[in-house]
C-alpha positions in Angstrom: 15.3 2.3 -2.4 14.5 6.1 -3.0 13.0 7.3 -5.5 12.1 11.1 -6.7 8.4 12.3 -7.0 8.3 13.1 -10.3 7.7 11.1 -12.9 6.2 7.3 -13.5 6.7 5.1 -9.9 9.3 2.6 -10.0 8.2 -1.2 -8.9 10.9 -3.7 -8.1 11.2 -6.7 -10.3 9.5 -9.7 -8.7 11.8 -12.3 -10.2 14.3 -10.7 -8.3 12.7 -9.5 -5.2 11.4 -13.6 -4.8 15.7 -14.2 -4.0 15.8 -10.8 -1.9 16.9 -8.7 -4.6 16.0 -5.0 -4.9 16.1 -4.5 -8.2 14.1 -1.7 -9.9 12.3 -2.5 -13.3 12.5 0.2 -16.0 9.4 0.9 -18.1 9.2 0.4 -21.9 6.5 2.9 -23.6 6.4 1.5 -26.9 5.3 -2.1 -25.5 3.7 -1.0 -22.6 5.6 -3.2 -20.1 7.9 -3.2 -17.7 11.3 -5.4 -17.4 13.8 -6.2 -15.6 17.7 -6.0 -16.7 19.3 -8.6 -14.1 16.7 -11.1 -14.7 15.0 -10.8 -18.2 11.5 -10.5 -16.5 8.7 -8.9 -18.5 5.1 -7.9 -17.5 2.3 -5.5 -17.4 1.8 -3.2 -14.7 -1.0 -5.3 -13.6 1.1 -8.6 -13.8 3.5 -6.7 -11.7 1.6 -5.2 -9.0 -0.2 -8.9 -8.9 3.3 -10.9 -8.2 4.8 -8.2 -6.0 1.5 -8.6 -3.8 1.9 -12.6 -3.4 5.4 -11.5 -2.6 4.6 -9.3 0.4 3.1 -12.2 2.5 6.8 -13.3 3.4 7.2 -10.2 5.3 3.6 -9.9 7.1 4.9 -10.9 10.5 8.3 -9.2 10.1 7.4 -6.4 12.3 6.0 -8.6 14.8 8.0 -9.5 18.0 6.9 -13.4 18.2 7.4 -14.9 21.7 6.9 -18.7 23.2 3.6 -17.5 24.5 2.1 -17.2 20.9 3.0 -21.1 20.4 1.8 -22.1 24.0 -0.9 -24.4 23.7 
């Protein structure tokens, strides 16, 4: 998704984006923490940033063209 360059980064909701979802989170300043509308996640930036890295190695390989030579024994 776009997103403008002004203003506080937008991070996709990992509860979401676990079921291929791209669902931005909005940020809550009196709490501190982010959340998610669809889903009812909450977190800190950290806790977010944390899951949506764990969630990244389902694509590592998705740019890579894998052929029957990489299984060859």
């Amino acid at each position: 998704m776009a997103q403008g360059r002004k203003g506080r980064l937008n991070y996709r909701c990992p509860a979401c984006f676990m079921r291929d979802l791209d669902i931005d989170m909005f940020y809550d300043k009196d709490k501190d923490e982010y959340y998610c509308l669809r889903c009812q996640f909450t977190g800190s930036e950290e806790d977010v940033l944390a899951m949506n890295e764990q969630i990244k190695k389902k694509y590592k390989v998705m740019l890579k063209r894998i052929t029957v030579d990489d299984y060859a024994d």
